[in-house]
C-alpha positions as CSV (number, residue, x, y, z in Angstrom):
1,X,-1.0,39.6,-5.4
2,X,2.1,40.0,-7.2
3,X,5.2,41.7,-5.3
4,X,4.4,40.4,-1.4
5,X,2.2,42.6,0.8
6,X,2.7,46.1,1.4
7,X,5.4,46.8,4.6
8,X,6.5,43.4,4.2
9,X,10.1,44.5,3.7
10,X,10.5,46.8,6.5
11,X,8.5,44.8,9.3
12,X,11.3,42.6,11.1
13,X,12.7,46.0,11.1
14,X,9.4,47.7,12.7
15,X,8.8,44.6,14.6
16,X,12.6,45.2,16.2
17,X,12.2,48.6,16.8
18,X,8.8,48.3,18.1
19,X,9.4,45.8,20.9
20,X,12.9,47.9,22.1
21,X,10.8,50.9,22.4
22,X,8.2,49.0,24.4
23,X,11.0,48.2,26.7
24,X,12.7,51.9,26.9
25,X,8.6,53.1,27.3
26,X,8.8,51.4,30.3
27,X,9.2,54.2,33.1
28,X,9.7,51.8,35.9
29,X,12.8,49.4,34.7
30,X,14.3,52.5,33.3
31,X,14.5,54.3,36.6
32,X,16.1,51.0,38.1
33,X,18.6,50.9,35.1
34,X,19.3,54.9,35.6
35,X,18.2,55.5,32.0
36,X,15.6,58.5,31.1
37,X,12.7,56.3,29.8
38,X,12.1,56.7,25.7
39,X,13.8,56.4,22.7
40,X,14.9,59.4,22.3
41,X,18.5,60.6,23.0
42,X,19.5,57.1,23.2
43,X,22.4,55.9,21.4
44,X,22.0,52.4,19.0
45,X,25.0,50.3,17.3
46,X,23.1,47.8,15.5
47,X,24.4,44.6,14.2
48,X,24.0,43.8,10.7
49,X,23.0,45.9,8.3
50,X,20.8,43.9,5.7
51,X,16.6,43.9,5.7
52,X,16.6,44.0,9.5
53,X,19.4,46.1,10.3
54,X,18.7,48.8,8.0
55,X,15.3,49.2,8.9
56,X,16.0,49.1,12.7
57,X,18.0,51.8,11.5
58,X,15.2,54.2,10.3
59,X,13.0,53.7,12.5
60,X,15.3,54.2,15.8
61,X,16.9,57.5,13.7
62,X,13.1,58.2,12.8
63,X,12.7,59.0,16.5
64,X,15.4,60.8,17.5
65,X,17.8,57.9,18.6
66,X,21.5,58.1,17.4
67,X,22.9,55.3,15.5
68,X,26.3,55.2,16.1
69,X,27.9,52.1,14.8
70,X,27.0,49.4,12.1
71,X,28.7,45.8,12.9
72,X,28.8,43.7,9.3
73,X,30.7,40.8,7.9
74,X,33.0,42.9,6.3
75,X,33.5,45.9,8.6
76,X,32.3,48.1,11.4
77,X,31.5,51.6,11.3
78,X,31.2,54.2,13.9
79,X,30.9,57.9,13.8
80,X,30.0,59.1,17.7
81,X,27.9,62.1,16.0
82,X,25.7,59.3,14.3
83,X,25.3,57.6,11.2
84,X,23.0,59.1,8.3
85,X,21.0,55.9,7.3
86,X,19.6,57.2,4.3
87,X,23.0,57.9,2.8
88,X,24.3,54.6,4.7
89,X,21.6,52.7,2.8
90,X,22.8,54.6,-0.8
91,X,25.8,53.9,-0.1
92,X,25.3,50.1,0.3
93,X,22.8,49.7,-3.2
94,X,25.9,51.9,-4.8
95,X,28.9,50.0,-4.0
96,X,27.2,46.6,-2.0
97,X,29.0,47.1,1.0
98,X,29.2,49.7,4.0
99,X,33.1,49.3,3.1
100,X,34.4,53.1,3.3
101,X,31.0,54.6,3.8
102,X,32.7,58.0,3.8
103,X,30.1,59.5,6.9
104,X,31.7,57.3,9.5
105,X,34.7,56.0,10.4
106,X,35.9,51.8,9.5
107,X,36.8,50.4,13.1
108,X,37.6,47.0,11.6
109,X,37.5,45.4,8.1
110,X,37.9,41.8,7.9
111,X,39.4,39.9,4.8
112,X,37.4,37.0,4.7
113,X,35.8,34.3,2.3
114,X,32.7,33.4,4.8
115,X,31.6,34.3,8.2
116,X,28.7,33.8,10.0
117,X,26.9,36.1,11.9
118,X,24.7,34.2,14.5
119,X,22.6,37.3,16.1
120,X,21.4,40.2,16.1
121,X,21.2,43.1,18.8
122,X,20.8,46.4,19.4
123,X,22.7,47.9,22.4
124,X,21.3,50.7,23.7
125,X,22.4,53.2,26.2
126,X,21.7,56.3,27.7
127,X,23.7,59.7,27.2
């Protein structure tokens, strides 16, 4: 089959998204952790912002989380009354970068030749 299976792209994304909701599903642990149990009305800041990231991103906007910051090699980006994916994601095939993504504001850029990034998280909290 030429072009990789269908869903391919997006499923380190799904599979991300999947298991956190699993975990914020869970009624019990979120009463211990004073949290209202689901995903939505949570707020996300997800770090990196290629395959994985991006997708996390849809699918955690998809249902009704707030994504509020975007940690990359090259900047971070916050904007408290969440970050538009879709126009995060043209953004990024226009210009390469979430550089000066006009719908949130740059925390930090960093002027460097190589960095990194060893992980990947989503930090999630209630509001």
């Amino acid at each position: 089959m030429m072009g990789g299976i269908h869903g391919r792209e997006s499923s380190a994304g799904k599979g991300l998204y999947f298991t956190t909701a699993h975990f914020l599903d869970n009624a019990d642990f979120m009463k211990r952790v004073r949290l209202i149990p689901g995903v939505y009305n949570k707020t996300v800041i997800v770090q990196g912002y290629g395959n994985l990231g991006r997708h996390t991103c849809r699918y955690f906007s998809r249902d009704g989380a707030k994504v509020v910051g975007v940690i990359e090699k090259d900047c971070s980006l916050y904007n408290p009354d969440g970050i538009d994916h879709q126009a995060l994601q043209d953004w990024v095939e226009e210009t390469g970068s979430i550089v000066d993504f006009p719908g949130a504001e740059t925390l930090i850029e960093i002027s460097c030749t190589s960095r990194a990034i060893f992980s990947f998280h989503a930090l999630l909290r209630g509001l």
